[in-house]
C-alpha positions as CSV (number, residue, x, y, z in Angstrom):
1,X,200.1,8.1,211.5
2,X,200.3,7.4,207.9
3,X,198.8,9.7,205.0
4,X,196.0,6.7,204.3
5,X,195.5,6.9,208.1
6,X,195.0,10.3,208.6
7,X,192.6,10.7,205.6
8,X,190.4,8.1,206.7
9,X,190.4,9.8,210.0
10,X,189.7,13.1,208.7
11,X,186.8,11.4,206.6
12,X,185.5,9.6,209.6
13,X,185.6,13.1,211.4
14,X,183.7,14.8,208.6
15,X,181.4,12.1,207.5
16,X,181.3,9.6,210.1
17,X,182.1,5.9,210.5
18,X,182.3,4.0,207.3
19,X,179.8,1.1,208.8
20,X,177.3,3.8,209.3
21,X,177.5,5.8,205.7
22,X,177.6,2.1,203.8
23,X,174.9,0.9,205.6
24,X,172.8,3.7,205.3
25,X,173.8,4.3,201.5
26,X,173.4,0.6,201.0
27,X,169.6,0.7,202.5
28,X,168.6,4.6,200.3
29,X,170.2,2.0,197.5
30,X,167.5,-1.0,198.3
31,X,164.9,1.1,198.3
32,X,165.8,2.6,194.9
33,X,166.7,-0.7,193.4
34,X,163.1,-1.8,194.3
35,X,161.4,1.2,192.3
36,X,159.7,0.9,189.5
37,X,161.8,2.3,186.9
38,X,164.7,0.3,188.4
39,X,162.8,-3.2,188.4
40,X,161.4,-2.3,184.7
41,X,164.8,-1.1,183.2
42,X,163.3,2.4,182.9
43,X,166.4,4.2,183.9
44,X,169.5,4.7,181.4
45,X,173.2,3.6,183.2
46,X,173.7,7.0,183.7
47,X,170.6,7.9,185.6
48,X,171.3,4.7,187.8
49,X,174.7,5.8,188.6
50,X,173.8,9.4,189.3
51,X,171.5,8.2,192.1
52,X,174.3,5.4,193.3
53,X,176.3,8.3,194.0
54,X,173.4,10.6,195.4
55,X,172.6,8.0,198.2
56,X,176.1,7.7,199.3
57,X,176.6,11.6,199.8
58,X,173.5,11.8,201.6
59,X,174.3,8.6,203.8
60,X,177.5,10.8,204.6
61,X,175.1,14.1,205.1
62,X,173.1,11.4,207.6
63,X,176.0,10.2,209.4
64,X,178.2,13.0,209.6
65,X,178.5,16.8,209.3
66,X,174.8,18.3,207.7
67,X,176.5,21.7,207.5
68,X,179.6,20.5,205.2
69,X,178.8,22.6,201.7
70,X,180.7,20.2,199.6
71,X,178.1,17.5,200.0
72,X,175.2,19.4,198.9
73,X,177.2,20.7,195.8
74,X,177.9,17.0,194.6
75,X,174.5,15.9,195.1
76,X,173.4,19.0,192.5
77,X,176.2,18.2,190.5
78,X,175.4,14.9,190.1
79,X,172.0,15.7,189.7
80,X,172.9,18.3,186.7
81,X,175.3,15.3,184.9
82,X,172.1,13.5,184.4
83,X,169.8,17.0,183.6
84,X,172.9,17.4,180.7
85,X,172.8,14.2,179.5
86,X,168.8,14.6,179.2
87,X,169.4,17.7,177.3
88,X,171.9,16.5,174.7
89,X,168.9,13.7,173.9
90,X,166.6,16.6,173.3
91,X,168.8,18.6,170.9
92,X,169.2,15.3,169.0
């Protein structure tokens, strides 16, 4: 087994199958896409992306290992990226 294949496996192992995770990540994104703030351009890039990459960790939390720390920890870090972009706007 190649490196490429083993980290996929291990990924698959630790998150589940990558039809599964895009799928779900792709549906947590529909439903945000059809939000208000979305539809009305309320949300800055940044903002956008934050919760992009939000729904994909918890599609992985949904499909694969609940328990795996890491997961959590992004989701608050990408959560705090957008809570330190808000303050540097309010210190303007």
């Amino acid at each position: 087994m190649n490196e490429i294949e083993q980290t996929l496996k291990q990924r698959g192992d630790r998150y589940g199958s990558y039809r599964c995770v895009a799928q779900t990540s792709q549906m947590l994104k529909d439903v945000i896409r059809s939000s208000y703030n979305v539809r009305n351009n309320s949300l800055e890039w940044y903002q956008q992306e934050s919760l992009d990459l939000i729904s994909n960790k918890l599609a992985r939390i949904l499909n694969g290992d609940p328990n795996y720390r890491d997961s959590w920890l992004d989701i608050a870090g990408y959560a705090q990226l957008v809570v330190d972009e808000l303050d540097k706007n309010v210190n303007l």
